[in-house]
C-alpha positions in Angstrom: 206.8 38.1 12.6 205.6 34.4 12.5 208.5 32.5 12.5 208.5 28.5 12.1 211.1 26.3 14.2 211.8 22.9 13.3 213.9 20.8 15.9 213.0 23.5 18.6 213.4 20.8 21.3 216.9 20.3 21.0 219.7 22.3 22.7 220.4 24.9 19.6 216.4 25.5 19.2 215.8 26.1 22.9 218.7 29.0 23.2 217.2 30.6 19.4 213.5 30.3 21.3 215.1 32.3 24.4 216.7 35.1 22.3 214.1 35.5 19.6 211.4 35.7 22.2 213.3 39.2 23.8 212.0 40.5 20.5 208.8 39.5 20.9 208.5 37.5 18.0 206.0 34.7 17.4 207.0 31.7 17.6 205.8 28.0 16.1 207.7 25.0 17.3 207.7 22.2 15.3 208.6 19.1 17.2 208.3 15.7 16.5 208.1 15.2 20.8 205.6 15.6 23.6 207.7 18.0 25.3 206.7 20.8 27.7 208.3 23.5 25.6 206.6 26.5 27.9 205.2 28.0 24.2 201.6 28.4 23.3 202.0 27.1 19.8 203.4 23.9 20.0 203.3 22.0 16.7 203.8 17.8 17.1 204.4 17.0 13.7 207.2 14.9 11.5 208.9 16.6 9.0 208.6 13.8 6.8 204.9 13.7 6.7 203.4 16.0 4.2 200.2 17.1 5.6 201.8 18.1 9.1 204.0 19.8 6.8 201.3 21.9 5.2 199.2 22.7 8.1 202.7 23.7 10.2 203.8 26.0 7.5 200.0 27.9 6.8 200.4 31.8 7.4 204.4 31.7 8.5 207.0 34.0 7.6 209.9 32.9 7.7 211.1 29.1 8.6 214.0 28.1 10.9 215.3 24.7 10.7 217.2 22.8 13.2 216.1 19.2 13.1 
């Protein structure tokens, strides 16, 4: 499953990345930081702009937000 995380730099989006990555899901992380997050699809983008919006949520499942 594709699943989007918003705020995945934060405390309660790094422990959701740990467990949901036991079942292999995979994971976009929406952030709004350059931060080393250890995940191959990193998303920099600010929920509050629309086309970073669009393009983060193309071909997701199921969205996730913590920010």
């Amino acid at each position: 499953m594709k699943i989007l995380i918003t705020g995945a730099s934060g405390l309660l989006g790094q422990k959701l990345i740990e467990r949901l990555q036991k079942f292999n899901h995979n994971l976009f992380l929406l952030t709004n930081k350059d931060k080393d997050l250890n995940e191959q699809h990193h998303l920099r983008g600010d929920l509050c702009d629309r086309p970073s919006l669009i393009r983060a949520t193309q071909n997701i499942d199921a969205i996730i937000h913590l920010a």
